[in-house]
C-alpha positions in Angstrom: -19.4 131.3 139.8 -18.8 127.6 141.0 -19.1 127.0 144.6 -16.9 123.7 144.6 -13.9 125.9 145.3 -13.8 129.4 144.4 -13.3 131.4 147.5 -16.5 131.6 150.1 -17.6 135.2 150.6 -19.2 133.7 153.8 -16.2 133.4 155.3 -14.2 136.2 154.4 -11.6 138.1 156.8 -10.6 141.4 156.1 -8.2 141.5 158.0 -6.5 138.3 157.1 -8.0 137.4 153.5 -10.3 135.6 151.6 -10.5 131.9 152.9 -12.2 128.9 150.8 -14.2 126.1 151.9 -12.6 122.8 152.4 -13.5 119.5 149.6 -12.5 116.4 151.1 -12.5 114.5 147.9 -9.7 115.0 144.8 -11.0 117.7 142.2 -9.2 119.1 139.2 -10.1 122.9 139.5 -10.9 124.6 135.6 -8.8 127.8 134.1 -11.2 130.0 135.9 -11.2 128.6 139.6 -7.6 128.9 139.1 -7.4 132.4 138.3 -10.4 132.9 141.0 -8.3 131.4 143.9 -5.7 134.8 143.6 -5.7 136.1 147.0 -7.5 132.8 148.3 -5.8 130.7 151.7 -5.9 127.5 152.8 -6.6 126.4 156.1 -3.9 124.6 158.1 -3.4 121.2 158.8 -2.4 121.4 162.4 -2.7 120.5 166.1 -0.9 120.7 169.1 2.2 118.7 170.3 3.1 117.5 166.3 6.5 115.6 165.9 6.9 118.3 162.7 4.8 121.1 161.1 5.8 121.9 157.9 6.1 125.1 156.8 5.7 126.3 153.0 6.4 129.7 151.8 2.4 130.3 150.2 -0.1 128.7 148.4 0.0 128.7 144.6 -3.4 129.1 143.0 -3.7 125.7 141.7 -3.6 124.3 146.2 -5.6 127.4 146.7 -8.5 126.7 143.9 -8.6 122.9 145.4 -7.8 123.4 149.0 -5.0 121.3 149.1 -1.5 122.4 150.1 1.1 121.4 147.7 -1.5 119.9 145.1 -0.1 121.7 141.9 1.0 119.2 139.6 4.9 119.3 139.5 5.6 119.9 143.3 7.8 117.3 145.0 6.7 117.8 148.4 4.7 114.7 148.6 6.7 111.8 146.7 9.7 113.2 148.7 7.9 112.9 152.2 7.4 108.9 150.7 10.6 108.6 149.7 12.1 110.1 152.5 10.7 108.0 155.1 8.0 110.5 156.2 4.8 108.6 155.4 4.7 104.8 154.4 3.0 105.6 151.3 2.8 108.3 148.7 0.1 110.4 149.5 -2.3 112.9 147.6 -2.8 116.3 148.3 -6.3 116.0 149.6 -5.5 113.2 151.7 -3.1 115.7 153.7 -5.3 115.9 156.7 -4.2 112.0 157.2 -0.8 113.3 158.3 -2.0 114.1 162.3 -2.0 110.9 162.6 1.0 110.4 162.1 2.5 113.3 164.1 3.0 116.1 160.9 1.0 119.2 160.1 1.0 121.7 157.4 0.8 125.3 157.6 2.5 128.6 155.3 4.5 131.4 156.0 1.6 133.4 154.2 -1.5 132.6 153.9 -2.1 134.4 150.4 -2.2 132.9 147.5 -0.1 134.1 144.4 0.8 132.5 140.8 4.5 132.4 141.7 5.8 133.1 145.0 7.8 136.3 143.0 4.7 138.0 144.3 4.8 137.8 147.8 6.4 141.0 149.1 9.2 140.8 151.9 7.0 142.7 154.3 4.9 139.9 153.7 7.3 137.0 155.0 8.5 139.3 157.8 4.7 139.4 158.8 4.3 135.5 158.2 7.1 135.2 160.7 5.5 136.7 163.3 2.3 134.2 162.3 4.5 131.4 162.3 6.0 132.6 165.8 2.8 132.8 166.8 1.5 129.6 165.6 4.5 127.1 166.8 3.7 128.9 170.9 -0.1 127.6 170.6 0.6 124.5 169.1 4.2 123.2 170.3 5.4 121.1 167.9 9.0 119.3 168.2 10.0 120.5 165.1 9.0 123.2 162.2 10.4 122.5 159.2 10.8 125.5 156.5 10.7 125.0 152.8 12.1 128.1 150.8 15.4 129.2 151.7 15.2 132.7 150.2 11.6 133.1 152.0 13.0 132.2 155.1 16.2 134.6 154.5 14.3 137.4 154.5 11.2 136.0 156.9 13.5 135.8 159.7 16.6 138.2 158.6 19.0 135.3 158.5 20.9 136.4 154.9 23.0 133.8 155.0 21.3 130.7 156.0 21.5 127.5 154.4 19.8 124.1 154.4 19.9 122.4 158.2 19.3 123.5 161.5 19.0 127.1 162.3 17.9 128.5 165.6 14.8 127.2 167.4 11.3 129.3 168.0 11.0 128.8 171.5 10.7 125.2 172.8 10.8 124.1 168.7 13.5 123.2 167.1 13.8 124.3 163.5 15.2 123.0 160.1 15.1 125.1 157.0 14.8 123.2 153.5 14.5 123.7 150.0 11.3 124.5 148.3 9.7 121.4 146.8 8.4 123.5 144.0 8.8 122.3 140.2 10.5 125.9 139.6 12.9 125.0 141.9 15.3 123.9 139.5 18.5 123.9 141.3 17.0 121.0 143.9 16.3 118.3 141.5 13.8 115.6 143.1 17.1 113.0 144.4 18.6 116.2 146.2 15.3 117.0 147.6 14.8 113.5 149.0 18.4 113.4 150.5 17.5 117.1 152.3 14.7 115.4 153.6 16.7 112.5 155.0 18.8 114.3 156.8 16.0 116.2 158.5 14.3 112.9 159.1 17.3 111.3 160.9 17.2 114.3 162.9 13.4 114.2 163.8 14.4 110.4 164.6 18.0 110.7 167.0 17.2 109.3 170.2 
């Protein structure tokens, strides 16, 4: 077993979950770490007063085997950030911790992860919103921004919501957006960006 990323039996939770340890360097995880990392989490990137946390739906298993959220190959959520006007330069996935210093945090609406997010069960995302809830009173960020609009759907028992603005969690103002997965066909990358724009001249209104 490889300890460069599989998950830590140190630091187990049963009651939340296998977590991994952290690698602050790039890595390309093997066949095996990926299948390894089922069930794995990934700690946030977070602290308290952030201009926006952002809020993904779960880790796949290629983030959880490295440690980095949003690092499969394929997944637009960081050259749309860039592009967007989020960060002044495209970013890598293991450089996500850079982003408190610029305001933004990272976190998921559950923490397990899953090869396709097909196999995260609803009572799952209703639990992740309570975490979420949770999460955005102890850390008070301006904004949380939700990728996944079927997650959030059924997270938060809104069946018909759609990409902007939806009701605030507490003091926190809220925007849901599409998921910057590569399965996410029907959001090609230029649509993603122009989501993201929208919710950045929102952040940004004086």
């Amino acid at each position: 077993m490889s300890g460069r990323n599989l998950c830590a039996s140190g630091l187990n939770d049963p009651a939340t979950g296998p977590d991994m340890r952290s690698s602050p360097t790039a890595c390309t995880p093997t066949a095996a770490e990926i299948r390894s990392a089922t069930g794995c989490r990934i700690p946030d990137v977070i602290a308290p007063d952030l201009t926006v946390l952002f809020c993904g739906v779960n880790p796949g298993l290629y983030s959880a085997a490295t440690q980095c959220h949003f690092a499969r190959p394929g997944n637009r959520f960081w050259p749309a950030l860039h592009l967007a006007g989020f960060t002044t330069r495209l970013m890598a996935p293991h450089e996500s911790h850079e982003l408190l210093g610029s305001g933004f945090g990272i976190t998921s609406l559950v923490r397990r992860a899953t090869a396709t997010v097909r196999e995260v069960a609803p009572s799952e995302l209703v639990a992740g919103r309570r975490r979420l809830i949770h999460t955005v009173r102890t850390y008070r960020p301006r904004w949380v921004a939700v990728f996944g609009v079927g997650a959030y759907r059924t997270a938060f028992a809104r069946l018909n919501a759609q990409v902007g603005q939806q009701d605030a969690l507490g003091d926190s103002s809220v925007w849901l957006l599409p998921s910057p997965s590569g399965a996410n066909g029907s959001y090609p990358l230029v649509n993603l960006i122009r989501e993201l724009r929208a919710f950045y001249s929102a952040v940004h209104q004086p």
